[in-house]
C-alpha positions as CSV (number, residue, x, y, z in Angstrom):
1,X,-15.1,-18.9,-17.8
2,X,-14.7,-15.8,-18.6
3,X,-12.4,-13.2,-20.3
4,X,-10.4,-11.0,-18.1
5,X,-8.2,-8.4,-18.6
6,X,-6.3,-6.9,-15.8
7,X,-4.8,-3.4,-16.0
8,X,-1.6,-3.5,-13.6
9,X,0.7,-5.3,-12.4
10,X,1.7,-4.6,-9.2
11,X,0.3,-6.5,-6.1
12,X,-3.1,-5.3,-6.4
13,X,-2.9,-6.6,-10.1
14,X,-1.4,-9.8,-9.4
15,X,-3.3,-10.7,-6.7
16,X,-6.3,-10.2,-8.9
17,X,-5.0,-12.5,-11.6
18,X,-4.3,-15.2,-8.8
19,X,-7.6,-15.4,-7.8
20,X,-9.4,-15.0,-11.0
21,X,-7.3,-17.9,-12.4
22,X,-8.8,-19.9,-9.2
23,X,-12.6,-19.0,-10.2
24,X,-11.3,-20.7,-13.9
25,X,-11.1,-17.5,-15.5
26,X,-8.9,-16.4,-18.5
27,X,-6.5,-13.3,-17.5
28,X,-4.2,-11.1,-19.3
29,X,-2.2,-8.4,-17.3
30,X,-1.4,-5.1,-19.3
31,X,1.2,-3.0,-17.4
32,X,3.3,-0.1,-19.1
33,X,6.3,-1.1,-17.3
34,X,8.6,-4.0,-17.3
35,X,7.3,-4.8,-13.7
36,X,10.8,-4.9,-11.7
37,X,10.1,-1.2,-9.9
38,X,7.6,0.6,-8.4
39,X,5.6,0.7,-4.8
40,X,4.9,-3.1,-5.3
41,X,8.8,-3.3,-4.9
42,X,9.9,-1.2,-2.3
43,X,7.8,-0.8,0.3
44,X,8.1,-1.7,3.8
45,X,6.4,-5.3,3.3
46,X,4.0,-4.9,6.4
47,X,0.8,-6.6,6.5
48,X,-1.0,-4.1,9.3
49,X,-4.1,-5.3,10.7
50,X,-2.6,-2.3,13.5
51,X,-3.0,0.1,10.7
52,X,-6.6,0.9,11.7
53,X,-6.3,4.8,11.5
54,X,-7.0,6.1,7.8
55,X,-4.5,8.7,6.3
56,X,-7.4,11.3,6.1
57,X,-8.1,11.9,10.4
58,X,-8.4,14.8,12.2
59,X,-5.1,17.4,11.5
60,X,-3.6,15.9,8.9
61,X,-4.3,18.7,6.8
62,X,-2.9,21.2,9.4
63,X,0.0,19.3,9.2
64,X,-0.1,18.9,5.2
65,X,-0.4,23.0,5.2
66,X,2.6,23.3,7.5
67,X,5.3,20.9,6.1
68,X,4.1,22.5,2.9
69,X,7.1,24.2,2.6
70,X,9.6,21.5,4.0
71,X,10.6,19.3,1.2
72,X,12.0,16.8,3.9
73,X,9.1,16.6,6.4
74,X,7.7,13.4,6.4
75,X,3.7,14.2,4.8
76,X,4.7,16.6,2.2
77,X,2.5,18.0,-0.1
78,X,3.8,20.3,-3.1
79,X,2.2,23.1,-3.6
80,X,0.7,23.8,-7.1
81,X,-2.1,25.0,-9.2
82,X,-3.9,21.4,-10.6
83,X,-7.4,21.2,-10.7
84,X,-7.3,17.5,-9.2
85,X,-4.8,18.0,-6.6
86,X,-6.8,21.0,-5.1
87,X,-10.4,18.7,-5.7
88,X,-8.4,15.6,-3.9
89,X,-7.0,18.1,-1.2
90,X,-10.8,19.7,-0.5
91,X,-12.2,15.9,0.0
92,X,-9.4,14.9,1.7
93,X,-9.9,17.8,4.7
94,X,-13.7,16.4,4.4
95,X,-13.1,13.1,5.0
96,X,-10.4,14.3,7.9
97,X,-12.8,14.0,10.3
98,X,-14.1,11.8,14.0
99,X,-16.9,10.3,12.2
100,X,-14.9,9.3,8.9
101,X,-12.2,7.3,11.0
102,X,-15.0,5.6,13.3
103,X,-16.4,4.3,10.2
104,X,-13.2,3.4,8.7
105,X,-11.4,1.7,11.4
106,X,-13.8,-1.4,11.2
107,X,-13.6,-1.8,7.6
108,X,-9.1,-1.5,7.4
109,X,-9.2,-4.0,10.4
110,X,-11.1,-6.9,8.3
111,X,-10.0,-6.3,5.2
112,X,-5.9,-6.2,6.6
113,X,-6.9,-9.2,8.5
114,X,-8.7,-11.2,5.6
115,X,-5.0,-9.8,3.4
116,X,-3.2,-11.5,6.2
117,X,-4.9,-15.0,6.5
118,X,-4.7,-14.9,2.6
119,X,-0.8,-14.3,2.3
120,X,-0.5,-17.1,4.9
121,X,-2.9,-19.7,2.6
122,X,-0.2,-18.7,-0.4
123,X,2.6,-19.4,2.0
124,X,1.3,-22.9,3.7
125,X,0.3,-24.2,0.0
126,X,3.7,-24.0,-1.1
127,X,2.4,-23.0,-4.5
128,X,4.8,-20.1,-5.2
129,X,7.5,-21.9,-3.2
130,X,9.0,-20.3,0.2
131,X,9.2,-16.9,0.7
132,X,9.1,-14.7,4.2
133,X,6.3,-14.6,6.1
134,X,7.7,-13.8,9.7
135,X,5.0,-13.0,12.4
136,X,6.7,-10.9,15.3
137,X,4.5,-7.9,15.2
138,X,5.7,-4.8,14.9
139,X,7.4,-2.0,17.4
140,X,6.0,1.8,17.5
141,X,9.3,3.5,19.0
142,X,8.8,6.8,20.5
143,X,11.1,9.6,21.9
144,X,8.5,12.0,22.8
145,X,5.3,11.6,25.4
146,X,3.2,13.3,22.8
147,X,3.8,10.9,20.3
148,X,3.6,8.0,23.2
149,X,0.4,9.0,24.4
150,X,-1.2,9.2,20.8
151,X,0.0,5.9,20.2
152,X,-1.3,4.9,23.7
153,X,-4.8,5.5,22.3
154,X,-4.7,3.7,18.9
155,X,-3.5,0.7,21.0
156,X,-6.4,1.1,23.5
157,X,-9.0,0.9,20.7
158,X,-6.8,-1.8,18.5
159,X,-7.5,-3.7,21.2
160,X,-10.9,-3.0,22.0
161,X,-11.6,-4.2,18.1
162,X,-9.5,-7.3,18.9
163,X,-6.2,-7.1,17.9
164,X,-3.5,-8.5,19.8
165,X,-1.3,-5.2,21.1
166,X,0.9,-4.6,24.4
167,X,2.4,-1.9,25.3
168,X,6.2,-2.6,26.3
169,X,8.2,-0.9,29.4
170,X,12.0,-0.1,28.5
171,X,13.5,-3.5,30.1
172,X,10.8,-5.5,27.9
173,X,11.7,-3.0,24.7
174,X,15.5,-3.4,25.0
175,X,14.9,-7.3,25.7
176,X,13.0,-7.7,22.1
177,X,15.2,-4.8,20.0
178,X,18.6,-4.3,21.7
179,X,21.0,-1.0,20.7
180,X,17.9,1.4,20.5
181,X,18.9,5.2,21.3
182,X,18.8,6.3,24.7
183,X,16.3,8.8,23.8
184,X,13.4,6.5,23.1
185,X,11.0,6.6,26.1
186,X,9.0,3.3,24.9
187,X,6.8,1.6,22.5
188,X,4.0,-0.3,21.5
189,X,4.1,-4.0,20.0
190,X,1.5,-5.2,17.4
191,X,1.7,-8.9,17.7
192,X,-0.8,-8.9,15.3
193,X,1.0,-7.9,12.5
194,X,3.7,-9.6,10.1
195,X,6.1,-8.8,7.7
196,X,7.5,-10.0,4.1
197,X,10.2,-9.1,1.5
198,X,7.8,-7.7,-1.6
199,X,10.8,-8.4,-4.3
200,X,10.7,-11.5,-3.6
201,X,7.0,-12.5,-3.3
202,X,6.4,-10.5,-6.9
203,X,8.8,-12.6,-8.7
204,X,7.4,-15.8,-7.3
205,X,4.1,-14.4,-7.6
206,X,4.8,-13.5,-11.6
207,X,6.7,-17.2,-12.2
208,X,3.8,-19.1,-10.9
209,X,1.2,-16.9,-13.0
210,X,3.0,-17.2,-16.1
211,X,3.4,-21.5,-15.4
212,X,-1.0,-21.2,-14.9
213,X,-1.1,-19.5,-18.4
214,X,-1.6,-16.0,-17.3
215,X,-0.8,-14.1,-20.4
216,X,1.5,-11.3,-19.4
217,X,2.2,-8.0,-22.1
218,X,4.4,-5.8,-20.4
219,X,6.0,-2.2,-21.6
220,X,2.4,-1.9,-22.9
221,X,0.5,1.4,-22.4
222,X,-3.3,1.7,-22.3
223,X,-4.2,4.3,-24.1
224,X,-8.5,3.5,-24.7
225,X,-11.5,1.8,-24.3
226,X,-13.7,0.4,-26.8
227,X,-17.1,0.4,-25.8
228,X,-20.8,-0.6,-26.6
229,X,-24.1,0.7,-24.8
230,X,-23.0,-0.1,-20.8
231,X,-20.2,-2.5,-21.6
232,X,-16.3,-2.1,-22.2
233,X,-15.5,-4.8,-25.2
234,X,-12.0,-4.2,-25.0
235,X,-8.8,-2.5,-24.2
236,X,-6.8,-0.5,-26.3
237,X,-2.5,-0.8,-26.0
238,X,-0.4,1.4,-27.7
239,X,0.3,-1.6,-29.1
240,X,-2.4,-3.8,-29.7
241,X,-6.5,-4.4,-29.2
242,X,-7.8,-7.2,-26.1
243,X,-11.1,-7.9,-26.2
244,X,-12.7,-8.7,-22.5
245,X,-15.5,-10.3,-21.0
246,X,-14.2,-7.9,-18.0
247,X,-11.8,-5.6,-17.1
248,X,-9.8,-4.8,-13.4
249,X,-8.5,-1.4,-13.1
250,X,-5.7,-1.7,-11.0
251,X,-3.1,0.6,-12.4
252,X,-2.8,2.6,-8.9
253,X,-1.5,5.8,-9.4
254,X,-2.5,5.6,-12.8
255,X,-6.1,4.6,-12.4
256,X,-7.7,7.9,-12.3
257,X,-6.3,9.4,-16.0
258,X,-7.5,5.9,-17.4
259,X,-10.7,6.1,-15.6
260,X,-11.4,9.8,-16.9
261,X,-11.3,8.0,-20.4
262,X,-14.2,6.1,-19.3
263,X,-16.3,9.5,-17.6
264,X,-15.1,7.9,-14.5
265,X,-14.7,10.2,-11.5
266,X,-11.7,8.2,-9.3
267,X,-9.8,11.0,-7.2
268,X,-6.3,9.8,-7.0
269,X,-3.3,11.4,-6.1
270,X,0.0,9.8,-6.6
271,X,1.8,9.6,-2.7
272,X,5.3,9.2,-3.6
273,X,6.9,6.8,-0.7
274,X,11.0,6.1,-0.8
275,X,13.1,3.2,0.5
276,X,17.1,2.9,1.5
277,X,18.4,-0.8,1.9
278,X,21.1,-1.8,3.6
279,X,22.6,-5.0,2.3
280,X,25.0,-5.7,5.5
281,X,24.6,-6.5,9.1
282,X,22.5,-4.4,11.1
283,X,20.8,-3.5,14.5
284,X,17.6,-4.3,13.7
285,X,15.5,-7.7,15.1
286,X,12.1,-6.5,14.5
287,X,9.8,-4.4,12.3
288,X,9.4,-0.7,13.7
289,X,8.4,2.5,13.1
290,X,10.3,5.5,13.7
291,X,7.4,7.6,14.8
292,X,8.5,11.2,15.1
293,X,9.8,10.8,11.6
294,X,7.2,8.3,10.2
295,X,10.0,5.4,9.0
296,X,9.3,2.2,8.3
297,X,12.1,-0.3,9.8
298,X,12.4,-3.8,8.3
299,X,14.4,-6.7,8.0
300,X,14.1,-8.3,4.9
301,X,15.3,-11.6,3.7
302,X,19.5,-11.0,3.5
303,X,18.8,-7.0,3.9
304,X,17.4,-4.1,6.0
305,X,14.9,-1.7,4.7
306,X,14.4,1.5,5.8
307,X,11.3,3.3,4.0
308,X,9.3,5.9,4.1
309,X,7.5,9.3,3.6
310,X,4.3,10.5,2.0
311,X,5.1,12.8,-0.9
312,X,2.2,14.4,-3.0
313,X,4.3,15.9,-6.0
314,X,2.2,14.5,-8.6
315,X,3.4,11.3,-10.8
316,X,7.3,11.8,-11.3
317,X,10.0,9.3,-9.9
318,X,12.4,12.2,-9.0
319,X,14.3,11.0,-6.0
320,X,14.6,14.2,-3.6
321,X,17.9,13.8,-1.8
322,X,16.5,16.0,1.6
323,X,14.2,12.8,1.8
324,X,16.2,10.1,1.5
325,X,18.8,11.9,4.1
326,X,16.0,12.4,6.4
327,X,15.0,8.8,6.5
328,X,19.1,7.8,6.9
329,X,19.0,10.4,10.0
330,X,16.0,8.7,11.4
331,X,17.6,5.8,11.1
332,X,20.7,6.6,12.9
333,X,18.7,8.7,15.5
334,X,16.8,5.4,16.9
335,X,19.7,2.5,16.4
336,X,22.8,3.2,18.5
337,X,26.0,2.9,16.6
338,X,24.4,2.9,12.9
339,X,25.2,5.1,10.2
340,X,23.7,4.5,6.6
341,X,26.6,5.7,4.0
342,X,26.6,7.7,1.2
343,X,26.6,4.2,-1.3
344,X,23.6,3.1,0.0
345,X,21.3,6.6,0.3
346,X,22.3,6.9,-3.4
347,X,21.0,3.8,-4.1
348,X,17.3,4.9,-3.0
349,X,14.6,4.5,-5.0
350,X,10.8,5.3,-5.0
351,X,7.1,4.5,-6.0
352,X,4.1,5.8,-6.4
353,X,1.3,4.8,-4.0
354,X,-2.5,5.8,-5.1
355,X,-3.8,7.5,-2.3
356,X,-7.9,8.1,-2.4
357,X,-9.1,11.0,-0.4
358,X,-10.8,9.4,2.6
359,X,-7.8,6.7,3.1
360,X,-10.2,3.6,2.1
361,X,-9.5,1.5,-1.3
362,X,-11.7,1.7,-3.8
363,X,-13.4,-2.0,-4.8
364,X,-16.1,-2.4,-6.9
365,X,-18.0,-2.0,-10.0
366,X,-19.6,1.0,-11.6
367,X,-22.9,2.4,-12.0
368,X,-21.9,3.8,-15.7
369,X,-20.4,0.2,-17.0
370,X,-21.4,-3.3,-16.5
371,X,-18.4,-5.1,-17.1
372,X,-15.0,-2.7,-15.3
373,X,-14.1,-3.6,-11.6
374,X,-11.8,-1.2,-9.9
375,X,-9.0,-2.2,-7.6
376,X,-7.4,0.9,-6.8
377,X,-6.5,3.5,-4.3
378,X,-4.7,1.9,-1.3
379,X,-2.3,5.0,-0.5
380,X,0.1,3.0,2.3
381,X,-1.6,-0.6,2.9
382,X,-1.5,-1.8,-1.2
383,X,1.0,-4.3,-0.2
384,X,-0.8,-5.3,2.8
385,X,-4.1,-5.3,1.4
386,X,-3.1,-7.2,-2.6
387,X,-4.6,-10.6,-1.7
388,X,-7.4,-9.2,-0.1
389,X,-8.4,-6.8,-3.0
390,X,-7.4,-10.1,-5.5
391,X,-10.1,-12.0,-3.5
392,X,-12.7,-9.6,-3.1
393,X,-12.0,-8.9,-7.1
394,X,-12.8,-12.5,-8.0
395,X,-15.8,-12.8,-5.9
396,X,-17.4,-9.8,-7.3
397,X,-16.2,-10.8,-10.8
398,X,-17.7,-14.4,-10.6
399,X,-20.9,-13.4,-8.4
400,X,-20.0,-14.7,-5.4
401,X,-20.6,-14.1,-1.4
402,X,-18.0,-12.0,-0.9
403,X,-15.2,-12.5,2.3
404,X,-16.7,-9.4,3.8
405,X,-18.3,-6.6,3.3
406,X,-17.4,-4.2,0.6
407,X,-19.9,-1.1,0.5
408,X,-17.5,1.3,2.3
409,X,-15.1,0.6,-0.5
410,X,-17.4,1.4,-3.0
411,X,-15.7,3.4,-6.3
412,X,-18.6,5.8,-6.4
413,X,-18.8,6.9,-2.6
414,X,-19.2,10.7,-2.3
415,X,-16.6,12.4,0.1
């Protein structure tokens, strides 16, 4: 048995802790916040094995440059003199390339569907109780051909690596998701993917940890690393001292200021991602996404959640209201009759996704210390991919085969 600490305590975190305390080991989570907010809370709950196109792929930066300027476009990227934004930004348009996403699309496939079958074990063992798990895929609505046809493609090679994808005719669409807009000319259905509602899979998730003696220390900030030759022999609160056999870094946005503290080199930047919810009755039936505006539909256990955007502003929770009224326009520009009102877009809130330059997680240890194992760096899938990570975490941790292979995701891979 052995000693872990855990550094975060969002999905990634938690998921970590659950399957550390499976291997028998000892875990502590440190997290500076109280753990009721943040990307682990509201995002659009997808579990995406469809999701096989990283972030970083050809003209994304072209379109980065462009909306550069439009605080309300939907990849927005605010420009400003930081040394580690423009680093990120150079590897990013490196990785933004054919060969990059060939060798990516293999690796998000498995791990999504090793995330999936593992959110399913959690769900059939009954060990955090019920929660929603609903497998009806998930619709790609389009209202322009372009945006069709590109679609078109990622569906022709989701399924030529497997996946279980049609693409739907009008009478089939309106048959599965009635009172769409007249302007949407199709879409395509990923039967392979699922959805959840995170709020309520964290608290269950944080009950059942606490009940296995998971130590939690919450509104605790890390601050430094006590260290001897190649090892980390504990982690230093603003608060108090842990002493660790090992430590997990999954403090997501976070990760890369904590790792510098450790000569770690982790580019991070901070994708800033918002979400409406509608607590009433709604036109929605299934997942979608609103592609020309990039919105995540779902419905949630007793809600609707409309989410979205990729904002790189740095870390700050400051909810821009041009966003949150372009995601309540896309909303009503897909679902006929449906207006979300004033209440509710001034509910919105927002979290901070870590996004690593080439759109792949990084998992794995270091070259510089024995004992650290980082578990960072998701951008959009961190909910999708918690168990996964948790897993893979474990396996690594306790020298074990792992569940697939895990050199892509290495924390040291040069972009």
């Amino acid at each position: 048995m052995k000693n872990c600490v855990v550094i975060g305590g969002g999905i990634v975190g938690l998921s970590c802790a659950y399957y550390l305390l499976k291997e028998g080991h000892q875990v502590t989570i440190l997290d500076k916040s109280n753990l009721s907010k943040g990307a682990s809370y509201v995002n659009a709950g997808y579990l995406t094995p469809s999701h096989i196109i990283p972030l970083a792929s050809p003209g994304m930066m072209a379109k980065g440059i462009k909306w550069m300027f439009n605080s309300s476009s939907p990849f927005y990227m605010k420009p400003r003199l930081n040394m580690d934004f423009l680093r990120w930004a150079w590897y990013f348009n490196r990785s933004s390339t054919k060969t990059n996403v060939e060798k990516a699309i293999p690796l998000i496939k498995d791990i999504n569907l090793l995330s999936k079958d593992l959110y399913t074990s959690m769900h059939t063992s009954g060990e955090l109780g019920d929660f929603q798990l609903e497998k009806k895929g998930l619709l790609m609505l389009y209202k322009t051909q372009k945006e069709g046809a590109h679609e078109r493609e990622v569906a022709h090679r989701a399924k030529d690596e497997g996946l279980e994808v049609k693409e739907l005719s009008l009478t089939e669409l309106n048959n599965l998701q009635p009172q769409l807009s007249e302007e949407i000319k199709g879409a395509v259905h990923y039967k392979c993917d699922a959805h959840t509602s995170p709020g309520e899979i964290m608290g269950k998730l944080k009950k059942y940890l606490k009940e296995q003696g998971v130590l939690f220390k919450i509104e605790e900030e890390v601050i430094d690393f006590k260290t001897n030759d190649s090892k980390i022999t504990s982690v230093v609160t603003n608060k108090e001292k842990y002493s660790a056999d090992e430590v997990v870094l999954a403090s997501g946005s976070w990760s890369q200021s904590l790792a510098k503290k450790l000569q770690l080199n982790i580019p991070i930047q901070p994708g800033k991602g918002y979400r409406i919810n509608v607590n009433r009755a709604t036109p929605v039936q299934l997942p979608a996404i609103l592609m020309e505006a990039k919105v995540a539909v779902t419905p949630m256990k007793n809600f609707t959640r409309f989410a979205g955007t990729m904002e790189l502003s740095g870390i700050n929770t400051k909810i821009r209201k041009e966003r949150v009224a372009a995601i309540a326009k896309a909303a009503e520009n897909y679902y006929q009759n449906f207006q979300i009102n004033s209440e509710e877009k001034e509910a919105a809130q927002c979290g901070l996704r870590p996004v690593s330059p080439d759109g792949l997680p990084y998992i794995g240890k270091t070259t510089k210390w024995k004992n650290i194992t980082l578990a960072t760096g998701h951008a959009m899938m961190g909910w999708s991919l918690g168990p996964a990570t948790g897993k893979l975490v474990s396996e690594i941790i306790g020298e074990k085969k792992f569940s697939m292979p895990i050199d892509g995701f290495h924390p040291e891979r040069k972009f």
